[in-house]
N, C-alpha and C positions, 0 to 999 in steps of 0.2 A: 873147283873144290879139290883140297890136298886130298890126301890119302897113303897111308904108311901099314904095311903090313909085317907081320912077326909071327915068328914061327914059334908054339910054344908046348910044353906037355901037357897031359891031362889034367895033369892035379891042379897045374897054374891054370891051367882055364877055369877050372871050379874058383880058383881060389881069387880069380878078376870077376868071376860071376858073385860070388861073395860081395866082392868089393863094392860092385856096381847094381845091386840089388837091388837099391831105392831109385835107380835110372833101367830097369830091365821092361822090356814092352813085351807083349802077350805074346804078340802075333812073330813068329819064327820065320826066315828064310828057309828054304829046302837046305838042307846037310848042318844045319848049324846047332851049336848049343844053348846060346844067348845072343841077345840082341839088345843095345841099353843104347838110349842118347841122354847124353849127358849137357849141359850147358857150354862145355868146348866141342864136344864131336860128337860121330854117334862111333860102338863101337859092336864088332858083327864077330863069333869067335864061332869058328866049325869046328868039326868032329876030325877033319884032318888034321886040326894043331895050328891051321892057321888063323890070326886075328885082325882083320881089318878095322883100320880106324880111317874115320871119313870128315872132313870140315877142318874150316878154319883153323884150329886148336889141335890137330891132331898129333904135328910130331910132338909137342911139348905130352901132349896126353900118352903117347906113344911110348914116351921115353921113360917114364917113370915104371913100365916094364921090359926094359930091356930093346937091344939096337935089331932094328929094321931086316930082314933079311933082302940078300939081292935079289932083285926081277928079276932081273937078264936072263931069259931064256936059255938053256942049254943048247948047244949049237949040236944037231945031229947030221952023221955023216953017213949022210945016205940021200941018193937020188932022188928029185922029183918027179912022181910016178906021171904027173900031168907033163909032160915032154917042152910045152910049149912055153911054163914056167920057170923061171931062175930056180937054181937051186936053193936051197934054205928058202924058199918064200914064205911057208907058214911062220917064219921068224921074224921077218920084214917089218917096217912101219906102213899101212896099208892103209888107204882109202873103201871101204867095200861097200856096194848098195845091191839095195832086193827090194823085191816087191809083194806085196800079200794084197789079196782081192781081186786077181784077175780072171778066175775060174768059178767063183761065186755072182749067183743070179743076184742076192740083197747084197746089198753093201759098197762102199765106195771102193776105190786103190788106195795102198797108202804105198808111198815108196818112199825108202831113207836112206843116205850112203851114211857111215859112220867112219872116223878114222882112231885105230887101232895102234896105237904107238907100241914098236916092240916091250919096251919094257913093262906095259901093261899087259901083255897076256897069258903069264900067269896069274895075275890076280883075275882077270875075266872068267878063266878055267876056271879057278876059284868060287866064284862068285855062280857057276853052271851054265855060263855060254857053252853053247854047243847048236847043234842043228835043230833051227825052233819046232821042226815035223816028228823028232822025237818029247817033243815039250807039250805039255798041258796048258791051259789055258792060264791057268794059277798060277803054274812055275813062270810062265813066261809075265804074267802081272807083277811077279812081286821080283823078279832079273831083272827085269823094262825099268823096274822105278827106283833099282842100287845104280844099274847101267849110265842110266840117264845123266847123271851127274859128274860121271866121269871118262866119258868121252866126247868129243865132238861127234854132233849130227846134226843130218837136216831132213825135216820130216815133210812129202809133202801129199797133200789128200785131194783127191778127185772125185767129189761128190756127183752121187748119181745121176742131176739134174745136167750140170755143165760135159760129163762122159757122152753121155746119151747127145745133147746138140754136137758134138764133136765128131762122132759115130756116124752120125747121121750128113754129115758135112759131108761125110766120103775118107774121113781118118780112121787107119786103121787101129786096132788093139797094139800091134807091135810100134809103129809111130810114136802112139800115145805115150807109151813106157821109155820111148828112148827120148822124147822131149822131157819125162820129167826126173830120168835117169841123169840123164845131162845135167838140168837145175839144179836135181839134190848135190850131186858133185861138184855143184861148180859154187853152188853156197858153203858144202865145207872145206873148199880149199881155200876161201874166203876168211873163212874163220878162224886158219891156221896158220896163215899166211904172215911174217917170210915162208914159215916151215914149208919144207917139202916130202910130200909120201915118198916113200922108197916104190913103190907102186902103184896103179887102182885096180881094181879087181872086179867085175860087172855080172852077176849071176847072169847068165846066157840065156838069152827067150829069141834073140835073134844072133847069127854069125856074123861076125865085127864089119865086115864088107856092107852088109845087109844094114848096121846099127847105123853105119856113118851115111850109107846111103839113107836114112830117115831123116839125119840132121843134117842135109844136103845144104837145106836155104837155111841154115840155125849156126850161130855163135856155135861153132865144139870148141867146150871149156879146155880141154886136152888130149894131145894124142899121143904123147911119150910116156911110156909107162904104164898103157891099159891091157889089161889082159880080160879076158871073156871066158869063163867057164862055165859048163852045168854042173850042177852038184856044189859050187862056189861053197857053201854054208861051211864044208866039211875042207876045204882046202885054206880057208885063211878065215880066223875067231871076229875079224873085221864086219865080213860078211852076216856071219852068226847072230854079231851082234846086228847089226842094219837090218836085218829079218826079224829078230825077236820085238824089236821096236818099232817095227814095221806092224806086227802081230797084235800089240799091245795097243796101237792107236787104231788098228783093224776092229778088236775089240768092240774098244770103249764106244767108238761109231756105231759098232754093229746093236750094242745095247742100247743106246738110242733112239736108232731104226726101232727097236721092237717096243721102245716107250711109247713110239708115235703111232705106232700100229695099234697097239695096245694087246697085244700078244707077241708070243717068245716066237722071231724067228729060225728059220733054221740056215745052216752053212754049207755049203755045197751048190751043186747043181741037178742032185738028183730028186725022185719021185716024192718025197717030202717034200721038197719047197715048190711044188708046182701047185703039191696041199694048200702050202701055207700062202702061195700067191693069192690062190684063187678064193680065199678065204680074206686077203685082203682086198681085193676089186668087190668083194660081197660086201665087205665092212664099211671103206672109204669111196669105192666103185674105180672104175680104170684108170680116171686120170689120176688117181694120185699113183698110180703105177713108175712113170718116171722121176720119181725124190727118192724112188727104194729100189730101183730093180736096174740091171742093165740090159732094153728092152730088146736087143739085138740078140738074144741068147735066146733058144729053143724053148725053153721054160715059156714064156707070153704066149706064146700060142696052145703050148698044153693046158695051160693054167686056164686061162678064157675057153678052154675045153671043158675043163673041168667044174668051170663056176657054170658054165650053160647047162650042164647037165644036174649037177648040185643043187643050185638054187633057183634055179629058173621052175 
């Protein structure tokens, strides 16, 4: 999907909100003034002056207000406080994956690397990439579904039932994440290919020694160009994004689970969901315990505490 952005003043934005009236939808992005799709694009005007248009139609729609301003990132001249980084990296065209649901008793993993073309990230800023732990659930639903369409990713989901036989094989939590760290990346290098990232960037759960050591007997997709960070989110918008989208399919999973339960779960791994466990093995009884939980967590044993004493 195209996409063309312009930079423009207040009054013009009223004055395309005008225009686009009879194309305006209810529901608002976070920072924005309007929102309309129209039969060539859809088009998204914030409070910053910026105007995004998206689809098919866009430069033509684009252009009937005025010419595109540059992406290209401003080049800043200053050091990368992470040592082990190139300089200018947050400017780079990047590969970045994360993963959401590893610390959570309900719900599956979801892991996604996304690739972050430099000239795209101002418009990602734009649009409120940033690190999904300062994000709500909302912001991060309604970024996940602008995002989605204009990046490459690959999104991949580890449901509770196949975690749990995996677990139980003798594979550990950190293995597991580097066999599907590995796949998300190596499907979207796939998908960009000739292109080549200027990097990959892999939010850190294990030390690169330690990662490669997991995919010891496994295809590695690539080894020139990876770097390993903690805090990754806030070091390259790549990463940002692969978490927020990671977040987003974390989600929609996670509401699910609690359609099947038939109550709201909870998120976490504390004394609430040991609650909410033990109120499900009361509901559906224990074996439906491994479709929703990952039974290896301390939670299953509180919880079957809790329902002995509860309901029994």
């Amino acid at each position: 999907m195209g996409n063309v952005v312009l930079k423009k003043e207040m009054n013009e934005i009223y004055e395309m909100k005008n225009h686009y009236q009879s194309y305006t939808l209810d529901k608002l992005p976070p920072g924005s003034v309007f929102t309309a799709k129209t039969p060539a694009c859809s088009i998204t005007a914030y409070k910053s002056g910026k105007v995004l248009f998206q689809g098919s139609g866009c430069e033509v729609e684009a252009a009937k207000w005025g010419e595109p301003i540059s992406s290209a990132p401003p080049v800043k001249k200053k050091i990368s406080t992470n040592t082990h980084l190139p300089d200018q990296f947050e400017a780079l065209s990047v590969v970045g994956s994360d993963e959401v649901g590893t610390g959570d008793f309900f719900g599956p993993i979801t892991v996604v690397a996304a690739y972050v073309r430099k000239e795209q990230i101002p418009l990602l800023k734009e649009l409120g990439v940033k690190d999904s732990k300062n994000l709500k659930d909302e912001q991060i639903i309604s970024i996940a579904k602008q995002i989605k369409n204009i990046i490459p990713y690959s999104l991949l989901t580890l449901h509770n039932e196949k975690y749990n036989k995996l677990q139980k094989s003798g594979m550990s939590q950190g293995k597991i994440k580097a066999l599907l760290h590995n796949q998300a990346i190596g499907h979207v290098l796939g998908k960009i290919a000739p292109e080549q990232p200027d990097a990959i960037l892999i939010d850190q759960f294990a030390k690169k020694d330690v990662y490669y050591q997991y995919l010891k007997n496994e295809k590695v997709i690539q080894r020139n160009n990876v770097f390993f960070s903690t805090k990754a989110e806030g070091i390259h918008l790549a990463v940002a994004a692969a978490s927020i989208l990671a977040r987003y399919a974390f989600v929609q999973h996670f509401d699910h689970l609690s359609k099947e339960a038939g109550f709201t779960l909870t998120k976490g791994a504390g004394p609430k969901v040991d609650e909410a466990a033990a109120r499900l093995i009361h509901e559906k009884g224990k074996d439906a315990l491994p479709a929703f939980v990952k039974l290896h967590f301390a939670n299953t044993e509180k919880a079957m505490k809790i329902h002995k004493k509860k309901y029994s």
